[in-house]
Each structure stands twice: as structure tokens, then as C-alpha cells.
C-alpha positions as CSV (number, residue, x, y, z in Angstrom):
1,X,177.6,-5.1,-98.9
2,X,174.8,-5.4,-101.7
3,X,172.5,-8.2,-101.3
4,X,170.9,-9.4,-104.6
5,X,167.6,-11.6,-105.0
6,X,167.6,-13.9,-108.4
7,X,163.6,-15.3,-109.0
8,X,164.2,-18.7,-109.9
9,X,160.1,-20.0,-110.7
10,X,158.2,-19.9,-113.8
11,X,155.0,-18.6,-114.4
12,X,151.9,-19.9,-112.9
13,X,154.7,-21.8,-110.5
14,X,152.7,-22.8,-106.9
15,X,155.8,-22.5,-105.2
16,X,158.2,-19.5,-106.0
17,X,162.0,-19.6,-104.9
18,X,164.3,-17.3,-104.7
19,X,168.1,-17.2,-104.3
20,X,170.4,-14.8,-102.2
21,X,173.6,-13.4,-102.8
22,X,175.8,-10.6,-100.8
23,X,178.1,-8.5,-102.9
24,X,181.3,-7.3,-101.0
25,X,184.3,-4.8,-102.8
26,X,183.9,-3.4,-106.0
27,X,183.9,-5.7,-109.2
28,X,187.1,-5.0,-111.7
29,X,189.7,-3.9,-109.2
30,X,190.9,-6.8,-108.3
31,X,189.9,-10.4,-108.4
32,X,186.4,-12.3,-108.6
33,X,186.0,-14.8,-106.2
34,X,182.9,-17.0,-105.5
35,X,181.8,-18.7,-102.3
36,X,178.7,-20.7,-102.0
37,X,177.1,-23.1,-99.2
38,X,175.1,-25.8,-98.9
39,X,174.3,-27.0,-103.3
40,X,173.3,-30.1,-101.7
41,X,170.7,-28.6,-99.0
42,X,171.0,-30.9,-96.5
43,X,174.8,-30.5,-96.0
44,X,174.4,-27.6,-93.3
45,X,178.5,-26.9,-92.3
46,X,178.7,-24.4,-95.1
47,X,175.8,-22.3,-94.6
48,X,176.9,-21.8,-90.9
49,X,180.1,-21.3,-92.6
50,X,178.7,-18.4,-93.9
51,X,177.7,-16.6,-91.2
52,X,181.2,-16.0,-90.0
53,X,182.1,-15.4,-93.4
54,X,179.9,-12.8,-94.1
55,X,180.3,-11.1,-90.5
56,X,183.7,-10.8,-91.7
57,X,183.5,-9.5,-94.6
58,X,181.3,-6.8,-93.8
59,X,183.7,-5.8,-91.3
60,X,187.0,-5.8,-93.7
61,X,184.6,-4.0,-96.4
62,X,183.7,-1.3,-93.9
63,X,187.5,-1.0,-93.4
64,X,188.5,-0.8,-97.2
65,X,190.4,-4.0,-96.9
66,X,189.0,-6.1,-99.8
67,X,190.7,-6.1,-103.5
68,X,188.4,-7.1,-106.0
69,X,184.9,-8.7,-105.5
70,X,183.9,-11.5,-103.2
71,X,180.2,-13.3,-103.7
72,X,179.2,-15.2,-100.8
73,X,175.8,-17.1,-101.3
74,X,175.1,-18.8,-98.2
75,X,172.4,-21.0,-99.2
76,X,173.0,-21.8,-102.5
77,X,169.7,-24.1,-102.8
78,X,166.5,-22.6,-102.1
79,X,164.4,-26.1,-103.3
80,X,166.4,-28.3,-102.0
81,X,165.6,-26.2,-98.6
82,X,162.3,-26.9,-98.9
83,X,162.3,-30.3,-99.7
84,X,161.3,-32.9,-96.8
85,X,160.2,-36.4,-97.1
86,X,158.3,-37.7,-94.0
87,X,160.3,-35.0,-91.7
88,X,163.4,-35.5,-93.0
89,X,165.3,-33.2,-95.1
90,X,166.2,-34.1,-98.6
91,X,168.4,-31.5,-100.3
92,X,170.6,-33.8,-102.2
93,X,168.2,-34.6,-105.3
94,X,165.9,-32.2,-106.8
95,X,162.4,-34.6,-106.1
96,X,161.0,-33.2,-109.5
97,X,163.8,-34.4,-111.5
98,X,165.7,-36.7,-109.4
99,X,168.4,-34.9,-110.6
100,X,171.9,-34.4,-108.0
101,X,171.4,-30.8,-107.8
102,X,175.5,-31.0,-108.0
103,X,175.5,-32.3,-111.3
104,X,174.7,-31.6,-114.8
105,X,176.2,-28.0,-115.0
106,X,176.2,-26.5,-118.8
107,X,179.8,-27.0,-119.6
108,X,180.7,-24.3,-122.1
109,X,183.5,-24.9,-123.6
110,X,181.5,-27.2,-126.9
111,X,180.1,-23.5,-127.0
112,X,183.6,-21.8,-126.7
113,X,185.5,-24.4,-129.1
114,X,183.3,-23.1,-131.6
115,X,182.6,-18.9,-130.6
116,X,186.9,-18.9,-130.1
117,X,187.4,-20.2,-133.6
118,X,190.1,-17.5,-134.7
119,X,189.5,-14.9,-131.9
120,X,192.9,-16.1,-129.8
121,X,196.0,-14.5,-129.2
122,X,199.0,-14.5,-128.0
123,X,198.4,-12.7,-125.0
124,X,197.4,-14.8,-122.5
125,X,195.4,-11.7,-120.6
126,X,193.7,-11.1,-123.4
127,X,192.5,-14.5,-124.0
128,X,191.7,-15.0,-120.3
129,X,188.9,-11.7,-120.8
130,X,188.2,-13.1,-123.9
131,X,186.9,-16.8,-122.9
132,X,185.7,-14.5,-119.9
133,X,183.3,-12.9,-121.8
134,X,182.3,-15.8,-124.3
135,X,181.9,-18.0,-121.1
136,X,179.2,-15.7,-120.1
137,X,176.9,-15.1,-123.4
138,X,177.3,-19.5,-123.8
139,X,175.3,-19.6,-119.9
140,X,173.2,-16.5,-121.1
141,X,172.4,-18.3,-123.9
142,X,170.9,-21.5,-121.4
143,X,167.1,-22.1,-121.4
144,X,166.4,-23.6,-118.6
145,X,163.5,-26.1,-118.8
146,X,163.0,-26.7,-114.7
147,X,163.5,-24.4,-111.6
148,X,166.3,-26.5,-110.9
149,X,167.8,-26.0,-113.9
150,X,167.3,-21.9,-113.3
151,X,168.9,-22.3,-110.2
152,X,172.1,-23.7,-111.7
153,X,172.3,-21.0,-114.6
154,X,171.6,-18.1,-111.9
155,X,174.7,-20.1,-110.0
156,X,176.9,-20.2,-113.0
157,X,176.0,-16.6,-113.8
158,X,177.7,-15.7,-110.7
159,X,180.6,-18.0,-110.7
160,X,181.9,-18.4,-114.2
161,X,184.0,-15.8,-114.5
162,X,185.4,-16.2,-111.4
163,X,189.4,-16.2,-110.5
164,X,188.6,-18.2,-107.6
165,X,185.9,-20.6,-106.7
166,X,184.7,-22.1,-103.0
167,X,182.0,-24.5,-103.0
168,X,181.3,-25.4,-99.5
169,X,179.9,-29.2,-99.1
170,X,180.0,-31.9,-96.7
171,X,180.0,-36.0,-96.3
172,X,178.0,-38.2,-94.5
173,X,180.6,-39.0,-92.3
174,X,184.0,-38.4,-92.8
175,X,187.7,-35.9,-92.1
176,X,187.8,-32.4,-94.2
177,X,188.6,-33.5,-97.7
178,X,188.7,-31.7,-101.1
179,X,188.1,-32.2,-104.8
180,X,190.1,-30.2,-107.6
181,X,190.9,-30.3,-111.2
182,X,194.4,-31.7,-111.8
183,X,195.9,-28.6,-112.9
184,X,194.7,-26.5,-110.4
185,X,196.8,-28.8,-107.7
186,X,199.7,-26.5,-106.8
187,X,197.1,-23.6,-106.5
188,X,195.0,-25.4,-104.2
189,X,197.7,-27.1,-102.0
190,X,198.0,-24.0,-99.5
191,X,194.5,-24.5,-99.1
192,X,194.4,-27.6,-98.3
193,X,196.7,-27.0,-96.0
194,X,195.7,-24.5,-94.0
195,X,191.7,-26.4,-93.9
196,X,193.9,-29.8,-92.6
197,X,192.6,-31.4,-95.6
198,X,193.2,-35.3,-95.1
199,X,192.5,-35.9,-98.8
200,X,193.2,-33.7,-101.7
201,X,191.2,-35.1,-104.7
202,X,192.4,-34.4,-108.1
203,X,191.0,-35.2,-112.0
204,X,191.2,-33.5,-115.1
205,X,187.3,-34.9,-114.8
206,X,185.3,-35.8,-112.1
207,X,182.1,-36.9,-114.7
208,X,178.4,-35.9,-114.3
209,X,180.0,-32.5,-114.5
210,X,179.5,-31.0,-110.8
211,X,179.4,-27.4,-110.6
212,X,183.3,-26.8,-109.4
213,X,184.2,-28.2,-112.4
214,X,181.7,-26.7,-114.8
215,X,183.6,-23.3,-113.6
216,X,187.1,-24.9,-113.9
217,X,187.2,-27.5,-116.5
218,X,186.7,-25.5,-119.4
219,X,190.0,-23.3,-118.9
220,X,191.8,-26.8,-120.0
221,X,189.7,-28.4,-122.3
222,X,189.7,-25.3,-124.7
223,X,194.1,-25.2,-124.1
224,X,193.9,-28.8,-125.7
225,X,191.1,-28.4,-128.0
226,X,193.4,-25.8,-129.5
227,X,196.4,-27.4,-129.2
228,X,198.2,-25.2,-127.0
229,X,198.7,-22.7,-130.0
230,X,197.5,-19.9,-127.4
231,X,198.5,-19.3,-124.2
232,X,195.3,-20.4,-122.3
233,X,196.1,-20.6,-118.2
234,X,194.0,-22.7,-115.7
235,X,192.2,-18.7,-114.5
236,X,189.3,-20.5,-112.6
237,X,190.9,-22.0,-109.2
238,X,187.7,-23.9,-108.2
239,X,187.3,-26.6,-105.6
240,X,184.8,-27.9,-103.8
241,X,185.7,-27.9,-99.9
242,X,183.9,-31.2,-98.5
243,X,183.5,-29.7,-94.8
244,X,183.8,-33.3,-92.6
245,X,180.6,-34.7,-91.6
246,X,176.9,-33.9,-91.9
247,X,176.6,-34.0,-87.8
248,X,180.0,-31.8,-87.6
249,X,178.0,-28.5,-87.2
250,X,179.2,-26.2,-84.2
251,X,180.5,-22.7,-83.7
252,X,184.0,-23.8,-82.7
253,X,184.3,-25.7,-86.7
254,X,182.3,-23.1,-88.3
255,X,184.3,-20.0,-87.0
256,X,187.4,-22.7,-87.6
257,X,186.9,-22.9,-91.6
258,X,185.7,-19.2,-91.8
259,X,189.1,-18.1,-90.7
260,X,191.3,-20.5,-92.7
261,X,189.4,-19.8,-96.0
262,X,189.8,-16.1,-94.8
263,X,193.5,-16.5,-94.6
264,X,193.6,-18.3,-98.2
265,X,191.8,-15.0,-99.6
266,X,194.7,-13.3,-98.1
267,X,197.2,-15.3,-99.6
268,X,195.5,-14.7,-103.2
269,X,195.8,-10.5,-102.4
270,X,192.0,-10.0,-102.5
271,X,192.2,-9.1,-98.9
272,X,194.2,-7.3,-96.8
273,X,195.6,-7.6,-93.1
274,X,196.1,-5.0,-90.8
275,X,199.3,-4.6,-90.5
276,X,202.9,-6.2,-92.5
277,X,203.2,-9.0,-89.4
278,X,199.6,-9.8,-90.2
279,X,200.4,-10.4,-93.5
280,X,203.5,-12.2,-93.3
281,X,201.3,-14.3,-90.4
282,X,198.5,-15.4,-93.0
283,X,201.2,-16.9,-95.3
284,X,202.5,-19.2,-92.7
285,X,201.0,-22.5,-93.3
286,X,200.6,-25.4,-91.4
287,X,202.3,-28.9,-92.6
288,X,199.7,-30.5,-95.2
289,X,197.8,-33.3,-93.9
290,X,198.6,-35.2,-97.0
291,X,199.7,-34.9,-100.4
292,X,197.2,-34.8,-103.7
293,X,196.2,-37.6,-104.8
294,X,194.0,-38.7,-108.1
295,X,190.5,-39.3,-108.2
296,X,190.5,-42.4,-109.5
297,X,192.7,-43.8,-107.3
298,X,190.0,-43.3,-104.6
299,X,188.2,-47.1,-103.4
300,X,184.6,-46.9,-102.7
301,X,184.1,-49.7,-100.3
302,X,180.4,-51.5,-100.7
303,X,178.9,-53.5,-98.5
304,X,178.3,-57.4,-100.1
305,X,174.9,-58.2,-97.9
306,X,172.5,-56.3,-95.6
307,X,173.4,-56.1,-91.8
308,X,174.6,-54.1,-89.0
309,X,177.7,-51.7,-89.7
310,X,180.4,-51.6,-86.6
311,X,183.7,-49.6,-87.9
312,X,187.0,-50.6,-86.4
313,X,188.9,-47.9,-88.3
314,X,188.8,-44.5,-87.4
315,X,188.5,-41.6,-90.4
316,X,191.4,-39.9,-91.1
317,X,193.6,-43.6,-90.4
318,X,196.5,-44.3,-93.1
319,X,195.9,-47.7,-94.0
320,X,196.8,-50.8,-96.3
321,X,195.4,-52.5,-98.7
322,X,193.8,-55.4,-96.6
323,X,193.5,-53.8,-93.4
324,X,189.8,-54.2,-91.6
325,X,187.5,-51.2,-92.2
326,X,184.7,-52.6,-90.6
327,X,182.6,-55.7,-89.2
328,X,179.3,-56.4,-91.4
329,X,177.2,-58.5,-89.3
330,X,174.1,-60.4,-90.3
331,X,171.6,-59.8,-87.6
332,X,169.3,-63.2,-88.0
333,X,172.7,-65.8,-88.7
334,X,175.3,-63.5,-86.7
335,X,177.8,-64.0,-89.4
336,X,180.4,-61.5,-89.7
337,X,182.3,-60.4,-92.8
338,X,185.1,-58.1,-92.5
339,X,185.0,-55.3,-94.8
340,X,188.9,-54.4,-95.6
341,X,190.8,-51.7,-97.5
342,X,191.9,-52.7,-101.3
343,X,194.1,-49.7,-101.7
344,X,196.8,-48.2,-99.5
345,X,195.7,-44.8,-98.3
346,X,193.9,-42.6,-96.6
347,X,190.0,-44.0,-94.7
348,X,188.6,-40.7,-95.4
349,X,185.1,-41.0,-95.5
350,X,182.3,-43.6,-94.6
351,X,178.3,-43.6,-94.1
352,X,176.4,-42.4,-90.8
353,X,173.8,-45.6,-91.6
354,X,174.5,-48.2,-89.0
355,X,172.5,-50.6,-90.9
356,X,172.9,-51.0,-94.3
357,X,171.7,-52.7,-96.9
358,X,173.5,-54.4,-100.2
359,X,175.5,-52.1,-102.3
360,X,175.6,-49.3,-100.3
361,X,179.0,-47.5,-100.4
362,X,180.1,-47.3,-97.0
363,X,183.5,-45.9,-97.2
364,X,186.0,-44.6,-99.3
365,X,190.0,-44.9,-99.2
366,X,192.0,-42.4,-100.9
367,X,194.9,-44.4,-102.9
368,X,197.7,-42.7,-104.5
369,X,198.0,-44.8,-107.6
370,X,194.9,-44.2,-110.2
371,X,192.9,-47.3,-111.2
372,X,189.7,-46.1,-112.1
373,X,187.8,-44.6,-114.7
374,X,184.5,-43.0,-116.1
375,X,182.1,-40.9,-113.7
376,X,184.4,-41.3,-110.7
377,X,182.0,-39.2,-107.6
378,X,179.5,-40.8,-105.7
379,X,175.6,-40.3,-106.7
């Protein structure tokens, strides 16, 4: 194992961050893959996460079992780490900016559509190292104007060229779910079901380009810019693994998700069990949980007036459109207004506010048929 230290502060800065990364196998004999925890920096599963993670690692490195090269950044924001307002963490937003620090990724390809122009083949390897290689001059080519913003290039400069992409988040309350670009669904459905993922979220795009995508989408955006003339495969399988709750941090979970992404790297050949039964023992997989469904057929469910939140659905419950989510009660009057489903599907995810105000989202229900469009993820 390597560990790496990128600066991330400008000159004269008062503060000066830093982010980590561990190295494990050798890069170019075999694939790349990319694991990060905690973007937003007060979503703690995935940096405990981590900790198994790299244990293992070290251990399977030690005994020549990894193919390829496997990042692990554990806490992949450094400012939002440090950020607090009045004792309580805020690693969601950068406080500079206000930006999400999940959003607003360079997305190369309107580099790529013009840098490609007559450089593809036929060969689809080829253009895979190809795109590779452009992919990485377009973010070398990014002048970042914030610390924020150097923290996301010295992210992308990592994962870009990635075959495989983990970004570990979590919910405010809610079951394991995951997010994916449409094309990338069959590759990411033994994933899913090995985590017991109770919603697999697919789009071809998720708007205010979060970083999963920024390492994903452009594989399929440059296949229809050029109009399928080249052979131009989906080679980044990024997702981002939303790891249940923001309270859902213990051993048992942690160790839990360590060893099912650690059976998923097995299943892509990067690493290696001990014996043939061990192998043919990671690629059993469990029944999935669900089936993928689109993004925009997910329902955000606000709340119409200020009051106290009581949820009469449990996460994780298959439900119909009209069924009660929830009792919104007004706390002066003691008028109740039910808050119901308006999709059939799956109560996945909800807030850990018990009172809310108005037009706060305080659930979501997965539906299978789309019916939205436009920036489609939460702020």
C-alpha cells in the first residue's frame, strides 16, 4: 500500500487541507477501480466503511491477491470535515460557496466531442485508451477557482479513468439504495444485490452533474454525440452506494458492506479468493431486493405546512399510490393531514427531522413508471 497526500489550498490560504488516498496493486495489470467515502462530510457510514476496506486490502495485497489497482480514499472531503456550525457538523455544502460538494463535476465530454474529432476507430479497446487519455488532459486542463473546486479536480484526477467506480454516501434516514446511469444497469444489478439494495436508481442523467456521473456519463454522451459510428462501450461502471441512514453507523453494518463490496470486486476479477470454492462462493448472489427502477419515476413527498412528523410507514415498505406515509400534525390547532404515497413503489427514504417546516421533502417513493424530468436529486 502507497498512501498519497494531494494539497488542496492556495497560496496565502489560513486554512490548508489536504486529501488522502491509499494505493493498493499495481496500476496497468488489471483494472482501475475507485472507492471513496464520505463527499458529503457528514455522511459518516462510508468512511467507517473504509476501515474494513482498507484492513482488507492490505491483507489481500500482502498475499498477491489483487489484479489491477484499487484507490480507496476514505475521507474524500477534507473541508467539509472541518466545517461546523454552532457544534454541528455541516459537510454537505461547501460554506464558502454554498455549493453541494456532490455537484458541479467538470463533465468532459464538451472537451472530448471536440479533442475526438477524427481520432476514433474501430476498435473499441482502442477507443476506450483513447477517451482514457483525453478524459485526463480535459480535467488537467481544469483551473480551479476555490479549494472546493481543487478538491473535486484532485477527485476526478483519481477516478476518471476508472473501470469501476464506488462512491460511498448515505441518507438522512432511509434502507440501502443506489443511483446509476441507465446503461450501466445490468453491470450494477449483482451489486445491488449482494448490498440488499431496496432501490436501484437509474438515468441517463441525474442533473447538477454529481461526481458518479461526471466519471460515467461521458462514456455515453460521446457514443451518441458520434452517432454510434465507433464502438464506444459504457467502460466507467460508477454508482454511488447510498449506505442507509446517517445514525446507521456500527461495526456489525460497516464490516457488513465492506465484505459485500469485497465480493463485487471479486466478481469483476480484480481480486482473488483463496481457493476455486471461494471463488465460485463470491459469485453466489442473494435474490435482489428489487428490480431498477428510473429516476424520474422516484416521488419526493413534501410536507404542505409546518408541524410535528409521526411516520406510519416503515422504510423499505412496498406501497400504493394513496397509501399513508405519515401524520403531519399542527401542534397549536391539532389538525392532522395525512401525507400519502402518489406512486406505487418502494418508501425508501424519509427525513430524521421530527418537526418540519413547509416544503421540506420528507420522503421519497421509488415508482417504476418515469414521470419526471430536469435536475431529478435532492439539493
Amino acid at each position: 500500500m502507497q498512501a498519497h497526500h494531494h494539497p488542496l489550498s492556495g497560496p496565502h490560504a489560513p486554512a490548508a487541507y489536504a486529501l488522502t488516498s491509499f494505493h493498493f496493486g499495481t496500476p496497468g495489470s488489471g483494472k482501475k477501480v475507485y472507492i471513496q467515502g464520505s463527499l458529503h462530510a457528514d455522511e459518516v457510514p462510508g468512511m467507517l466503511v473504509a476501515q474494513f476496506l482498507r484492513r482488507e486490502l492490505t491483507a489481500l495485497e500482502a498475499a498477491g491477491k489483487i489484479s489491477g489497482e484499487i484507490i480507496l480514499v476514505p475521507a474524500a472531503n477534507p473541508i467539509g470535515l472541518a466545517q461546523a456550525i454552532q457544534g454541528a457538523a455541516f459537510g454537505r455544502f461547501d460554506l464558502t460557496t454554498g455549493v453541494n460538494f456532490n455537484r458541479a463535476y467538470k463533465h468532459v465530454a464538451s472537451d472530448l466531442k471536440k479533442s475526438l474529432a477524427g481520432k476514433l476507430g474501430d476498435d473499441a479497446e482502442a477507443n476506450v485508451v483513447l477517451i482514457r487519455a483525453h478524459a485526463r488532459a480535459s480535467i488537467a486542463d481544469w483551473q480551479p477557482a476555490t479549494d472546493a473546486e481543487t478538491l473535486k479536480k484532485t477527485l476526478m484526477t483519481l477516478a476518471i479513468d476508472a473501470d469501476i467506480v464506488l462512491d460511498l454516501h448515505c441518507d438522512n434516514e432511509a434502507v440501502l439504495h443506489i443511483y446509476a446511469g441507465t446503461p450501466l444497469a445490468d453491470g450494477i444489478a449483482p451489486l445491488a444485490a449482494i448490498l440488499g439494495s431496496h432501490a436501484t436508481l437509474l438515468a441517463y442523467e441525474a442533473g447538477g452533474e454529481p461526481f458518479d456521473e461526471a466519471c460515467s456519463r461521458l462514456w455515453w454522451d460521446l457514443d451518441k454525440h458520434f452517432e454510434h459510428r465507433y464502438p464506444i462501450p459504457a467502460a466507467c461502471l460508477s454508482t454511488t452506494v447510498e449506505l442507509r441512514g446517517e445514525m446507521e453507523v456500527s461495526y456489525a453494518l460497516a464490516r457488513q458492506d465492506a465484505a459485500g463490496l469485497l465480493q463485487f470486486l471479486t466478481l469483476q476479477g480484480v481480486l482473488h479468493a483463496d481457493d476455486a470454492a471461494a471463488q465460485a462462493a463470491a459469485a453466489v448472489l442473494p435474490e435482489p431486493l428489487c428490480a431498477a427502477t428510473p429516476l424520474e419515476g422516484v416521488q419526493p413527498v413534501y410536507a404542505p405546512h409546518a408541524g410535528i412528523l409521526i411516520y406510519t410507514r416503515e422504510l423499505g415498505a412496498k406501497v400504493a399510490a394513496g397509501d399513508a406515509l405519515a401524520d403531519l400534525i399542527d401542534p397549536v390547532s391539532g389538525d392532522t393531514t395525512v401525507l400519502r404515497a402518489g406512486v406505487d413503489g418502494v418508501f425508501f427514504a424519509r427525513s430524521a427531522h421530527r418537526h418540519v417546516i413547509r416544503g421540506m421533502n420528507v420522503g421519497k417513493v421509488a415508482g417504476a413508471k418515469a414521470y419526471r424530468e430536469g435536475d431529478l436529486l435532492s439539493a
